[in-house]
N, C-alpha and C positions, 0 to 999 in steps of 0.2 A: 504494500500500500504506500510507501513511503516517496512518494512521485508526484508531481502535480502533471497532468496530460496538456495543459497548456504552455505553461513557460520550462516544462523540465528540472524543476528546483529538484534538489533529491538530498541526501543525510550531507551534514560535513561535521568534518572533526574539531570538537571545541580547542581553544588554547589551556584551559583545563585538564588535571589528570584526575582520571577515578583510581582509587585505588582497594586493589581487591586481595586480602590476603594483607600478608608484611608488608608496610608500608615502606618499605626501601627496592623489594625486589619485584614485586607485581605492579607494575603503573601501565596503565593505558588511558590514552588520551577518551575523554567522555566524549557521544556521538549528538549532535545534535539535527533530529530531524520536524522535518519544516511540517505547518499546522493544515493540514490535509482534509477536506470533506469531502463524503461523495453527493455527487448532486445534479440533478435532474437537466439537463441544457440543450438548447435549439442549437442544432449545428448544422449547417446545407439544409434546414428545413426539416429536419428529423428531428427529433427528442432521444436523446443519449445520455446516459447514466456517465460520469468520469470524477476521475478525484480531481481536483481544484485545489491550489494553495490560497489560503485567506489575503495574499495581497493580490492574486486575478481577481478573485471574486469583488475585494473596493476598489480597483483602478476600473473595472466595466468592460473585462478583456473578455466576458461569455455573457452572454443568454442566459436568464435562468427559464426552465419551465414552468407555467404554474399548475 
């Protein structure tokens, strides 16, 4: 799910580390992924179900259906 179908935003790695286990020898960077809904939209005149990221949905980059 972690995809928006219009602008292709997808996970990126924070500057943050998580750390799991001993905090000296287990560190991986935490993953941060983008706020994703799936949602109803007019596309070429059709009504298609797609994940959307919350900044398509306020900039007015899709259609919603109602």
């Amino acid at each position: 799910m972690g995809k928006c179908e219009v602008c292709g935003k997808t996970n990126q790695k924070a500057r943050k580390y998580q750390y799991r286990g001993s905090q000296v020898t287990k560190r991986t960077k935490r993953i941060q992924k983008p706020n994703v809904k799936k949602l109803r939209v007019i596309k070429d005149s059709r009504i298609l179900r797609m994940f959307v990221c919350s900044r398509c949905i306020r900039s007015d980059k899709i259609v919603r259906a109602v």
